[in-house]
N, C-alpha and C positions, 0 to 999 in steps of 0.2 A: 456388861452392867445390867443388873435387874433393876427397872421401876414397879415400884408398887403402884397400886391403884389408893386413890385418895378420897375417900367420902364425906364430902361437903356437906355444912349444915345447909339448913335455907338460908333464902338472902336475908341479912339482917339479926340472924342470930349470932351468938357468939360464936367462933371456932375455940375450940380448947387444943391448947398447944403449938394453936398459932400468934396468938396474942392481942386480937382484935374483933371485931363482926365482920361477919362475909357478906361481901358486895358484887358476889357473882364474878361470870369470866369475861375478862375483856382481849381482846386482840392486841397482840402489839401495833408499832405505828405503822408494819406494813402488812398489816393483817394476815400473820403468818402463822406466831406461834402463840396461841390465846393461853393466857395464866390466871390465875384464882388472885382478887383484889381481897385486899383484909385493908380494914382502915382498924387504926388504934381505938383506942374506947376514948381518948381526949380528941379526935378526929373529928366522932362519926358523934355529934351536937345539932340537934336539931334535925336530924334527917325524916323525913318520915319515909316507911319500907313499906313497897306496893308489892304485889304479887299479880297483879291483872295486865293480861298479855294483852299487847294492842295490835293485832294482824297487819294494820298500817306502820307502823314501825318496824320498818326491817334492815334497814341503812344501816351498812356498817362504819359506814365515815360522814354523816351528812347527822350530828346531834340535834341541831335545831331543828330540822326536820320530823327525827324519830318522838321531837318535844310536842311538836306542833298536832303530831297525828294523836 
C-alpha cells in the first residue's frame, strides 16, 4: 500500500475535503501514532487560533503545564 503525503492547512483554517478547521497534530494516548485533529465548523465556537510558540511548553502529556508556560 502507498500513502500519500497530505498537506495541512495552518491551524485554524479550514481543511477542504476534510470537513472542518485544522487544529494541528496530536498524539494518540500513548504517544505513538500522532494524527491531524479537524473539529467540525459547529465544534470549533469561540475558539481563539494562536500561532506563537512557547519554548516552555513542550509536555506531551502534562496540559496544565504546557497552559501554564
Amino acid at each position: 500500500m502507498i500513502l500519500q503525503s497530505i498537506e495541512a492547512p495552518a491551524v485554524g483554517q479550514y481543511w477542504q475535503g476534510q470537513g472542518g478547521l485544522y487544529a494541528g497534530i496530536m498524539p494518540d494516548y500513548e504517544g505513538h501514532e500522532p494524527k491531524h485533529l479537524v473539529f467540525s465548523i459547529d465544534e470549533a465556537v469561540d475558539i481563539e487560533w494562536g500561532s506563537d510558540h512557547v519554548p516552555e511548553a513542550t509536555s506531551r502529556t502534562d496540559g496544565a503545564a504546557n497552559t501554564k508556560a
